[in-house]
Steps between C-alpha positions, in 0.01 A plus 500: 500500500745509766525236759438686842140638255429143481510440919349788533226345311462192657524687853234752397250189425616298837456794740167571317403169569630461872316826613184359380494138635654619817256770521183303445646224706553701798178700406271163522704413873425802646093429388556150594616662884225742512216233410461589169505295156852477409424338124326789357687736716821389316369580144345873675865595611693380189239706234606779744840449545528474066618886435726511841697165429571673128649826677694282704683277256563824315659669777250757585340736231730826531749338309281340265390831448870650447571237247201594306577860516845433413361275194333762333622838604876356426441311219585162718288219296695223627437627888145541398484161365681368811247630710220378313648160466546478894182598570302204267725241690337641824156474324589144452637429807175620621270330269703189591440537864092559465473181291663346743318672803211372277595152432555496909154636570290271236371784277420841474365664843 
């Protein structure tokens, strides 16, 4: 694999990871300003923030899409497998960031 895959990689996981802290961080301040409880209002917004934080470290889904299409209309396995690879490190940058988010919050909410 080529170097810049690699970075892409690790960025793919980071920004996965960064959209879902900073999410439910700034999730469980705004319940902590309107009075309600911010602990179990942090684990609510990052189980919803999961699929969003995944289309964001991917750069958005049309051209996770394209690279699909281009994968297996055009005979592109290595694209495919690209794609594919990208998108498990922003699974684990994810799953990362809830078992954090869960180590924070003492449990499961």
């Amino acid at each position: 694999m080529e170097e810049r895959f690699i970075a892409s990689i690790i960025k793919c996981f980071f920004i996965a990871f960064g959209v879902l802290t900073g999410g439910a961080l700034f999730g469980s301040l705004s319940a902590y300003l309107t009075g309600q409880p911010p602990i179990s209002e942090m684990m609510l917004a990052a189980n919803k923030l999961r699929i969003w934080a995944i289309v964001a470290a991917i750069g958005g889904t049309f051209d996770a899409i394209s690279t699909f299409e281009k994968g297996i209309f055009e005979a592109s396995t290595v694209d495919l497998i690209k794609q594919i690879l990208l998108i498990i490190s922003a699974m684990g940058g994810v799953k990362s960031a809830l078992m954090l988010i869960s180590w924070i919050t003492q449990g499961d909410l």
